[in-house]
TORKOL-4160 file (C-alpha; in steps of 0.2 Angstrom, whole numbers, padded with zeros to 4 digits, m for minus):
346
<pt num="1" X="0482" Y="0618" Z="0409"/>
<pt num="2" X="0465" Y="0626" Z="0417"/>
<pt num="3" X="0464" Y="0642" Z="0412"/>
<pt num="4" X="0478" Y="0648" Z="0418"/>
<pt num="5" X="0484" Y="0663" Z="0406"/>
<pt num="6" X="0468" Y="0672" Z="0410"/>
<pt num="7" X="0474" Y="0673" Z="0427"/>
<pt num="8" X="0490" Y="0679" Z="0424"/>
<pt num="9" X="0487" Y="0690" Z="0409"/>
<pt num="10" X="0472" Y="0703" Z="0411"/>
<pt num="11" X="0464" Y="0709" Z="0395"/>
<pt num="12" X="0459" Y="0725" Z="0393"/>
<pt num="13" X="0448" Y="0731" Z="0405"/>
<pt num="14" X="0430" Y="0732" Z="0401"/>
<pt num="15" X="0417" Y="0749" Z="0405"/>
<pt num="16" X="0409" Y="0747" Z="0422"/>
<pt num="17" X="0396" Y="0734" Z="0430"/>
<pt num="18" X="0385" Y="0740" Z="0415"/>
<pt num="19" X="0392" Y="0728" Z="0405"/>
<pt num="20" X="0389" Y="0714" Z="0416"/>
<pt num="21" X="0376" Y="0702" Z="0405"/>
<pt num="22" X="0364" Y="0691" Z="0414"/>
<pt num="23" X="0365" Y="0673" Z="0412"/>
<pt num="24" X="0347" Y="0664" Z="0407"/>
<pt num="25" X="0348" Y="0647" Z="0417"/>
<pt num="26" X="0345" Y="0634" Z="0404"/>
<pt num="27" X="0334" Y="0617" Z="0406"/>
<pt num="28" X="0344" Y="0603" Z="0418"/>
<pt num="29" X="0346" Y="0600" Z="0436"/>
<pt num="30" X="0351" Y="0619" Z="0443"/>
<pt num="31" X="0337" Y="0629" Z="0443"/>
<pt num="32" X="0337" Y="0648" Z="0453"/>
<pt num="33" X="0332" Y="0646" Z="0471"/>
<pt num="34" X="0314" Y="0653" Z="0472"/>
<pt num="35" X="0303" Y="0655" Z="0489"/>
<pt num="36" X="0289" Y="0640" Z="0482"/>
<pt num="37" X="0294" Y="0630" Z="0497"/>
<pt num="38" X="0297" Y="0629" Z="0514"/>
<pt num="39" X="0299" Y="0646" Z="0523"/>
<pt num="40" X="0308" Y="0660" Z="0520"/>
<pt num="41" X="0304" Y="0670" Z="0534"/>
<pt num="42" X="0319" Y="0675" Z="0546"/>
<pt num="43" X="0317" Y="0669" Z="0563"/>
<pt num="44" X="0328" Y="0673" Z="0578"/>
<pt num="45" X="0344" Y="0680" Z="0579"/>
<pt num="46" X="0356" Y="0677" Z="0564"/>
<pt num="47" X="0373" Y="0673" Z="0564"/>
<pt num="48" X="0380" Y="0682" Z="0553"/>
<pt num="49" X="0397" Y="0677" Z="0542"/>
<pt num="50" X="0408" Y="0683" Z="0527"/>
<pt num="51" X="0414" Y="0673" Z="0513"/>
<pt num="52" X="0427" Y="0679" Z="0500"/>
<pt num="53" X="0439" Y="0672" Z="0489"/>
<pt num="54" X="0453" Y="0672" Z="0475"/>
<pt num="55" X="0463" Y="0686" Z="0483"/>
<pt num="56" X="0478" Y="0682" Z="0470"/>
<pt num="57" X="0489" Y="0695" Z="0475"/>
<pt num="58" X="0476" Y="0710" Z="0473"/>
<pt num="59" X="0481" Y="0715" Z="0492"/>
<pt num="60" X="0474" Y="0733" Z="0487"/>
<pt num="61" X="0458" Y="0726" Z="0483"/>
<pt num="62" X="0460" Y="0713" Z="0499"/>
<pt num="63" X="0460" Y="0728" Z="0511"/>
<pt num="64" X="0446" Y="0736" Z="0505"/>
<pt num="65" X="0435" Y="0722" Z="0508"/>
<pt num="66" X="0441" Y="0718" Z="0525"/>
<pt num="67" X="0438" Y="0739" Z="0529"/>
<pt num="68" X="0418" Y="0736" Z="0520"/>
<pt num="69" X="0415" Y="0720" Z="0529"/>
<pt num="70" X="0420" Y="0729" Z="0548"/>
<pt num="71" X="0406" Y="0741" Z="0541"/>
<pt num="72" X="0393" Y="0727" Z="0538"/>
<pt num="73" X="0397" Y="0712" Z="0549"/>
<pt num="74" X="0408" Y="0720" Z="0565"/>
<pt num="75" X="0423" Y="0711" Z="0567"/>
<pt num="76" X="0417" Y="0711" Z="0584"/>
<pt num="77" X="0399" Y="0703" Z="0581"/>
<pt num="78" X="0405" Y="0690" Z="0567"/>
<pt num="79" X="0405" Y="0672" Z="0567"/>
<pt num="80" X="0419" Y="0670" Z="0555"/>
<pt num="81" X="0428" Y="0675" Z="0537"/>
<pt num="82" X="0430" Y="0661" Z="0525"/>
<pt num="83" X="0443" Y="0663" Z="0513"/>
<pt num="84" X="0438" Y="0653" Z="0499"/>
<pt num="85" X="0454" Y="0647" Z="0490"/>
<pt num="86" X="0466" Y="0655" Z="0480"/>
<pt num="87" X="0475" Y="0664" Z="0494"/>
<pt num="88" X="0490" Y="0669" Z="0484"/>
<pt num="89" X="0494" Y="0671" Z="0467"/>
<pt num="90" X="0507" Y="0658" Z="0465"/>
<pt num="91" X="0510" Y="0650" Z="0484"/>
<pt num="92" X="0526" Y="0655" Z="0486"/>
<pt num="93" X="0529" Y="0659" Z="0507"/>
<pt num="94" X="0531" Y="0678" Z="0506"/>
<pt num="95" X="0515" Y="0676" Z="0496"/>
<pt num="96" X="0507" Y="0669" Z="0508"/>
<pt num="97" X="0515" Y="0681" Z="0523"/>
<pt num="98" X="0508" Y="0697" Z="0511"/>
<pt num="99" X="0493" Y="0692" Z="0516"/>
<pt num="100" X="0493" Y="0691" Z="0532"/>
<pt num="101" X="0501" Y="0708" Z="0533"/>
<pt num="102" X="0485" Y="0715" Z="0526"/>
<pt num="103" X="0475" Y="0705" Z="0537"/>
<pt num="104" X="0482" Y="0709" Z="0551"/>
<pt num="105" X="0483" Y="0727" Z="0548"/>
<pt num="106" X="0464" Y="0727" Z="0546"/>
<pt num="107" X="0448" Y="0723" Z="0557"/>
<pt num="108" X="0444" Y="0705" Z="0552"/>
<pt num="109" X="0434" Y="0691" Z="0564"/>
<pt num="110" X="0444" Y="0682" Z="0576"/>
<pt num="111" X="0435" Y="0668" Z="0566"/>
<pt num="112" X="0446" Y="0666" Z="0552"/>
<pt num="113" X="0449" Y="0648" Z="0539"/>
<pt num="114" X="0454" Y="0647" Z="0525"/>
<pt num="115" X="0451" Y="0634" Z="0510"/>
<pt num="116" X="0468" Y="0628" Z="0496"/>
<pt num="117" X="0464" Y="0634" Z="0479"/>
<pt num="118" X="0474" Y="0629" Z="0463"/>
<pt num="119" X="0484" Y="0647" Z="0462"/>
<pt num="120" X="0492" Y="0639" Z="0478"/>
<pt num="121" X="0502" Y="0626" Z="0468"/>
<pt num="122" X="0508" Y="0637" Z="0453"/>
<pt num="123" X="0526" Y="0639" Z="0463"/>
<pt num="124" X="0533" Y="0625" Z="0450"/>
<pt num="125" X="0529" Y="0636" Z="0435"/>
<pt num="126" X="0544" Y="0648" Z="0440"/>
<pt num="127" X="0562" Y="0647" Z="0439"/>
<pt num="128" X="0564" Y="0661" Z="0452"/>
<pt num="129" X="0548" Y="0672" Z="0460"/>
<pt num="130" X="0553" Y="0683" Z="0443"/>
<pt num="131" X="0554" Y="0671" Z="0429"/>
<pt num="132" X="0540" Y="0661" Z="0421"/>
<pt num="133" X="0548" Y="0644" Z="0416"/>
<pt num="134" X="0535" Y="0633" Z="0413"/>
<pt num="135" X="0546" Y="0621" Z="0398"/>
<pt num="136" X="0555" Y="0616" Z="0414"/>
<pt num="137" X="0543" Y="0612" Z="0425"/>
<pt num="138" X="0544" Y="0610" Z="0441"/>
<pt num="139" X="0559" Y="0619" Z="0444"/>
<pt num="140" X="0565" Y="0610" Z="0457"/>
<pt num="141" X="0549" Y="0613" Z="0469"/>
<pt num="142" X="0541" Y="0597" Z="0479"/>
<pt num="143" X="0522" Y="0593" Z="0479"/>
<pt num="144" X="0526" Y="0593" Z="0499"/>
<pt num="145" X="0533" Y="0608" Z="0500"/>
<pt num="146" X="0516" Y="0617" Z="0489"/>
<pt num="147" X="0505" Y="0608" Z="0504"/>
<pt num="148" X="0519" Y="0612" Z="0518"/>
<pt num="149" X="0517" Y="0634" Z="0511"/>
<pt num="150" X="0499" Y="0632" Z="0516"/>
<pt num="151" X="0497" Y="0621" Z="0532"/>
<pt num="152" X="0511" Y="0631" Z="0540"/>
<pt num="153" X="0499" Y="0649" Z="0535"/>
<pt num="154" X="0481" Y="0640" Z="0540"/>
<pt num="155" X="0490" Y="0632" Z="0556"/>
<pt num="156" X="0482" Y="0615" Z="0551"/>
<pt num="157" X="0490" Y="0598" Z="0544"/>
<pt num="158" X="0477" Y="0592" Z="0532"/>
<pt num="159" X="0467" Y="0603" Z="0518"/>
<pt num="160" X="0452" Y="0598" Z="0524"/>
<pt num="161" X="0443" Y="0603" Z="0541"/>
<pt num="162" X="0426" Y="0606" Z="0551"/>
<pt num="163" X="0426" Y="0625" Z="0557"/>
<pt num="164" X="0413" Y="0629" Z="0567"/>
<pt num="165" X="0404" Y="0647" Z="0563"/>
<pt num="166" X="0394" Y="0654" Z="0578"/>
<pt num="167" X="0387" Y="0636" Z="0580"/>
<pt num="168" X="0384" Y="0634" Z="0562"/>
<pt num="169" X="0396" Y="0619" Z="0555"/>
<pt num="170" X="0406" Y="0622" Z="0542"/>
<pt num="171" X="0417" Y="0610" Z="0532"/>
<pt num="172" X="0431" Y="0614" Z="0522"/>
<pt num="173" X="0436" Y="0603" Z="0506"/>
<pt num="174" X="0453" Y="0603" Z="0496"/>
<pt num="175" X="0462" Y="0593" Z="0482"/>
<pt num="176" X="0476" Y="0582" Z="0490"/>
<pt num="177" X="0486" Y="0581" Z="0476"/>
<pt num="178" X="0492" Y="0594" Z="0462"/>
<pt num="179" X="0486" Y="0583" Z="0448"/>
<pt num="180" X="0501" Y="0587" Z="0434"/>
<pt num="181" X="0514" Y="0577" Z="0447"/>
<pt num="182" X="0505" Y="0565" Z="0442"/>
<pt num="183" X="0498" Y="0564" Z="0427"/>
<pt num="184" X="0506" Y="0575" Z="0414"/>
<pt num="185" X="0487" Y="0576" Z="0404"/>
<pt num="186" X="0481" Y="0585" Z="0420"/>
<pt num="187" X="0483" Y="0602" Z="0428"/>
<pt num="188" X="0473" Y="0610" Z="0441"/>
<pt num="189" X="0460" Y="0595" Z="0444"/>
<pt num="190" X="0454" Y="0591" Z="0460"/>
<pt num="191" X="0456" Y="0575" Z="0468"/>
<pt num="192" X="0450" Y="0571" Z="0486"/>
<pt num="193" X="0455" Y="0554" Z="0495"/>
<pt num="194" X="0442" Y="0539" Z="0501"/>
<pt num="195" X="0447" Y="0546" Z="0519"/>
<pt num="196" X="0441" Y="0564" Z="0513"/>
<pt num="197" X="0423" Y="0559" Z="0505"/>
<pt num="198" X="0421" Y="0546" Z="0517"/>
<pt num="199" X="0423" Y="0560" Z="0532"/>
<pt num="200" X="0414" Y="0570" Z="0523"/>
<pt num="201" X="0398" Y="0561" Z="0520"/>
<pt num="202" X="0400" Y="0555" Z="0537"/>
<pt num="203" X="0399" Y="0574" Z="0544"/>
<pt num="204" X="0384" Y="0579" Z="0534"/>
<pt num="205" X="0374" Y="0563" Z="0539"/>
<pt num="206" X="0379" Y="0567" Z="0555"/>
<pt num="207" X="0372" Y="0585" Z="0555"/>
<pt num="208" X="0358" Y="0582" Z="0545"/>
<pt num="209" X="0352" Y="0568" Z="0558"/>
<pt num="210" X="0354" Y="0587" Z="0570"/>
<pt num="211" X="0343" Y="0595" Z="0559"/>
<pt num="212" X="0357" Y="0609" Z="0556"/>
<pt num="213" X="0362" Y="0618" Z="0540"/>
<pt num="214" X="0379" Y="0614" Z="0533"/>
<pt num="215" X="0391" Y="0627" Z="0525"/>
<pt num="216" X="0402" Y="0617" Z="0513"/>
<pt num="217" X="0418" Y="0628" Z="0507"/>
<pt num="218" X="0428" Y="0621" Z="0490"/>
<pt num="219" X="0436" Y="0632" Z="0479"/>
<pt num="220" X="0432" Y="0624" Z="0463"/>
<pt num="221" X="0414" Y="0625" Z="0454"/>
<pt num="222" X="0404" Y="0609" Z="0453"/>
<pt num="223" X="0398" Y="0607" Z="0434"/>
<pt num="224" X="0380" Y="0615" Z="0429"/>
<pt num="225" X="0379" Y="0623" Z="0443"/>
<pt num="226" X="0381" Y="0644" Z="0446"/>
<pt num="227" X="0388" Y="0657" Z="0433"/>
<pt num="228" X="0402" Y="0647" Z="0422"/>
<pt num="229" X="0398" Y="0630" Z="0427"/>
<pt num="230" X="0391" Y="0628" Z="0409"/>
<pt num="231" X="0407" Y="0636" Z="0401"/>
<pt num="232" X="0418" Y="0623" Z="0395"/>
<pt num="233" X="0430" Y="0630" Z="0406"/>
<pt num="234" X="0425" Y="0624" Z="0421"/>
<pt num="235" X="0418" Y="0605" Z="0417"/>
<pt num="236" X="0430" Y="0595" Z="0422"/>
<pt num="237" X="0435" Y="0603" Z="0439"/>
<pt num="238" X="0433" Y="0589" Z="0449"/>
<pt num="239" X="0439" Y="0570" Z="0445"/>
<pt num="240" X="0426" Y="0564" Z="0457"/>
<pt num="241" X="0412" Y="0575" Z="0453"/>
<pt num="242" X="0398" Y="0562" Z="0452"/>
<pt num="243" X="0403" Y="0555" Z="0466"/>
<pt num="244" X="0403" Y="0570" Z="0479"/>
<pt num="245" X="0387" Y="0577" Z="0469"/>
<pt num="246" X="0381" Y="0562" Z="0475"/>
<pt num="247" X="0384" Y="0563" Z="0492"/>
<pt num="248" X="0379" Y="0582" Z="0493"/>
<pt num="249" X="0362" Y="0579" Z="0484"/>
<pt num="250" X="0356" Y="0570" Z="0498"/>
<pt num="251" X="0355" Y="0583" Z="0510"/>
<pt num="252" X="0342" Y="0598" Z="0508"/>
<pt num="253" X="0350" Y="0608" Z="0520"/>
<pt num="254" X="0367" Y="0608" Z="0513"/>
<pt num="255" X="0374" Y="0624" Z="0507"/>
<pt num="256" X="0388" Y="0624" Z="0495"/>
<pt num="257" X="0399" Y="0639" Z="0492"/>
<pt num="258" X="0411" Y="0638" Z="0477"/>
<pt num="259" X="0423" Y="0650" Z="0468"/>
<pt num="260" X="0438" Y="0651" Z="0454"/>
<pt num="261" X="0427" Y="0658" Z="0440"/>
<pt num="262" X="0428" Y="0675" Z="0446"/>
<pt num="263" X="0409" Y="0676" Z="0437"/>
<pt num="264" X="0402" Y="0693" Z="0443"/>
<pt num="265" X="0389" Y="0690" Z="0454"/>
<pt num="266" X="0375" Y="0702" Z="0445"/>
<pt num="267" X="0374" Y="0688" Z="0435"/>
<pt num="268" X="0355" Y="0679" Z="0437"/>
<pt num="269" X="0364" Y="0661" Z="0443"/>
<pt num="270" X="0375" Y="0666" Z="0455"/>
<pt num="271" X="0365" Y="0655" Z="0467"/>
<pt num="272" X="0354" Y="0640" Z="0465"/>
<pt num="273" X="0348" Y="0625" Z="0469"/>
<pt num="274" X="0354" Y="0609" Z="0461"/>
<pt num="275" X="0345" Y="0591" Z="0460"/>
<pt num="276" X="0355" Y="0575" Z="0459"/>
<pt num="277" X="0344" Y="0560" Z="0450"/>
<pt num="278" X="0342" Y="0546" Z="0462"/>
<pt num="279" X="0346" Y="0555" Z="0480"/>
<pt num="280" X="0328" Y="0556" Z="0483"/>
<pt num="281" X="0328" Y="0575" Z="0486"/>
<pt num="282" X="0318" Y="0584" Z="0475"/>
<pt num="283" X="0322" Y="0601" Z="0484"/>
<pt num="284" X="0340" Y="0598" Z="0478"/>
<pt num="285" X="0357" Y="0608" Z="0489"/>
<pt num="286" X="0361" Y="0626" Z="0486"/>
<pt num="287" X="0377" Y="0631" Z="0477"/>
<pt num="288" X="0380" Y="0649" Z="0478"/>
<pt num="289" X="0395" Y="0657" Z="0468"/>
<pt num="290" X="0409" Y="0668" Z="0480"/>
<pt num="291" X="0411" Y="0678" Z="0467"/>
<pt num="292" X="0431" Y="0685" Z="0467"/>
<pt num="293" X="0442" Y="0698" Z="0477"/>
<pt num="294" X="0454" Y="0700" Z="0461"/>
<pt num="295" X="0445" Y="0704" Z="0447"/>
<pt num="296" X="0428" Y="0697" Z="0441"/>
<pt num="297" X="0423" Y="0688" Z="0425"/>
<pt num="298" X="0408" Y="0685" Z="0411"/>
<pt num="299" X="0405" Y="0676" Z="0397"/>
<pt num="300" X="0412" Y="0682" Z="0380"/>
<pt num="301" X="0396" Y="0675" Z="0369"/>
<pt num="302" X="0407" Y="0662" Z="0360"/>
<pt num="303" X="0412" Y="0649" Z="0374"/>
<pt num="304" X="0424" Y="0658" Z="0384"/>
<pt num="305" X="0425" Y="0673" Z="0396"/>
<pt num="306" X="0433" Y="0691" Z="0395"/>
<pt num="307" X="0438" Y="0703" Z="0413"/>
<pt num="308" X="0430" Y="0716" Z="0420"/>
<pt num="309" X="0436" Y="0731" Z="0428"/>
<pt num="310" X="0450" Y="0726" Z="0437"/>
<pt num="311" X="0445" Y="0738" Z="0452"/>
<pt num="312" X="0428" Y="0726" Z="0455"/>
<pt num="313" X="0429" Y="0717" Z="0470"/>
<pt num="314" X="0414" Y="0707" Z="0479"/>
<pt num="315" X="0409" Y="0692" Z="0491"/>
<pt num="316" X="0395" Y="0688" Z="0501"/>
<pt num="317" X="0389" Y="0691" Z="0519"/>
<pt num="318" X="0377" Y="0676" Z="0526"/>
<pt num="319" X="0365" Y="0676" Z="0540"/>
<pt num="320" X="0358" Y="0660" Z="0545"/>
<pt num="321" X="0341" Y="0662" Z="0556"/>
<pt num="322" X="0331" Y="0650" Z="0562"/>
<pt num="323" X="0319" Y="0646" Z="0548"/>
<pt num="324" X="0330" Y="0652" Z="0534"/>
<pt num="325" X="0350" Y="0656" Z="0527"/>
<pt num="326" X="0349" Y="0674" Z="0520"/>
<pt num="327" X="0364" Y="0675" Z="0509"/>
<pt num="328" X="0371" Y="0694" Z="0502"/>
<pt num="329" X="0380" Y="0700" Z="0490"/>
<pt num="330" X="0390" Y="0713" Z="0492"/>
<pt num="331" X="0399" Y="0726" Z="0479"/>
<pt num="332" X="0415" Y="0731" Z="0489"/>
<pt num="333" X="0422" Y="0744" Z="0477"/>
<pt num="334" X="0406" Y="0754" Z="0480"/>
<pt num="335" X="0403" Y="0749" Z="0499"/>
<pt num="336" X="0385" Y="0742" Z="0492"/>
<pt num="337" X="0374" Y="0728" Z="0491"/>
<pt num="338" X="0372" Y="0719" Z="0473"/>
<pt num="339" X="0358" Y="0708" Z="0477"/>
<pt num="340" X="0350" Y="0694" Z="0490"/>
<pt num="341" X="0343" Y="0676" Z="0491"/>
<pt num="342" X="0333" Y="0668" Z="0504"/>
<pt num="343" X="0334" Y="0649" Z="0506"/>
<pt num="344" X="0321" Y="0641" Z="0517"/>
<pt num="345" X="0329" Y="0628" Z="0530"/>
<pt num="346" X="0319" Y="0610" Z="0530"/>
């Protein structure tokens, strides 16, 4: 099982954003986006977009951010909120129907998608909504009915889409199978069909031949790439990982915004930009952590991770201009900004 207990079961929580450690980037093929190339000047008018992610249940926390991002990005002005997976704790419907409660008792863009995260499958883990029955999973609940929960919140019939964001593409990726139905050694693993990578190599040819950015959503991490991709935690996320790296190192202007880890974004490799050997683009793609809605994360010194406070709360705001994407991060328990990147568009 992925990491699941330290989801569930909150240590102790930990003094402040003091203790927030930075994360030296080691030698390989992410290296921390810097402004040696291309042009970093902002251009235009931006549109300007929210991302956020791994609300699991912390509605609390979930409101806040909604009443901070009307402060920064007008619901009226913005060209979209991304939820970035993990939507509900578990997936169960009234989960799911929680949040939109909170959503829709707050200002929010009219714009609003959401990506499936492995939380969204953890219905077959209880007995009842109370009881943790895991010895006889899965209690009677269908693999159908996990993916039914979420297309019947998100209005859509497949997990992944195009969105369009202010006239900035966006595609959405998701697993199309919880993995343990079918393979007991497996848990949260993500697999994606031929007709998934295949549509989505087509889309960011078909883009990149338009000269436009891409925004690429997926809730899980790619490996030795932002904060926790090097933790053995997080390796083995995707079951085609070579392959969609692949795809994705091809294209310069590809932005790839990924989550789960909860890794606080003060960390120094909350963003960067990865190469892929034999793609033929040394500038590489950006990758740029979500950070987390419900509680955020570090590394312990010894291979794992430990919590933070549980009251930390952060995502990022992005403003793509014509020359570059300016991407934010933003600290919602204090209402203020934690740090930003400028990636030059080629």
């Amino acid at each position: 099982m992925t990491n699941t207990s330290r989801r569930t079961a909150i240590a102790a929580s930990l003094a402040g954003l003091a203790a927030v450690g930075t994360s030296a980037l080691t030698a390989g093929p992410a290296t921390a986006t810097t402004a040696g190339f291309g042009s970093t000047r902002p251009s235009g008018r931006p549109t300007v977009f929210t991302v956020i992610s791994d609300v699991q249940g912390d509605l609390g926390d979930f409101a806040l951010a909604l009443k901070d991002i009307e402060k920064t990005n007008p619901a009226a002005q913005s060209a979209g909120l991304v939820v970035n997976g993990d939507i509900t704790p578990r997936g169960y419907d009234f989960e799911y129907e929680a949040v939109r409660t909170v959503l829709d008792a707050n200002p929010h863009a009219a714009n609003v998608h959401w990506a499936i995260g492995n939380h969204e499958f953890y219905v077959p883990k209880y007995s009842s909504p109370t009881t943790l029955a895991q010895a006889s999973w899965p209690n009677g609940t269908t693999e159908a009915s996990l993916f039914e929960s979420f297309y019947k919140f998100t209005g859509r019939n497949k997990v992944y889409t195009e969105i369009d964001l202010g006239g900035v593409p966006g595609l959405i990726l998701g697993t199309e199978k919880y993995m343990h139905y079918h393979d007991s050694t497996l848990w949260d693993e993500v697999w994606l069909s031929e007709e998934q990578i295949t549509w989505f190599e087509t889309r960011l040819a078909d883009w990149a031949a338009r000269r436009k950015p891409v925004m690429v959503f997926t809730h899980h991490p790619f490996p030795d790439t932002v904060s926790g991709t090097r933790n053995k935690l997080y390796l083995n996320d995707y079951l085609q990982a070579d392959q969609l790296l692949g795809i994705l190192g091809k294209y310069p202007n590809a932005f790839v915004f990924t989550s789960h880890t909860h890794w606080a974004l003060q960390l120094a490799d909350w963003e960067v930009r990865r190469t892929v050997p034999g793609t033929d683009n040394l500038q590489g793609f950006q990758v740029i952590n979500t950070g987390a809605i419900q509680t955020l994360w570090e590394d312990n010194g010894t291979g794992g991770e430990r919590a933070l406070d549980g009251r930390e709360a952060s995502g990022l705001q992005v403003e793509v201009f014509e020359d570059c994407v300016v991407v934010k991060a933003r600290d919602y328990r204090r209402g203020e900004w934690i740090k930003e990147t400028r990636i030059p568009l080629f």
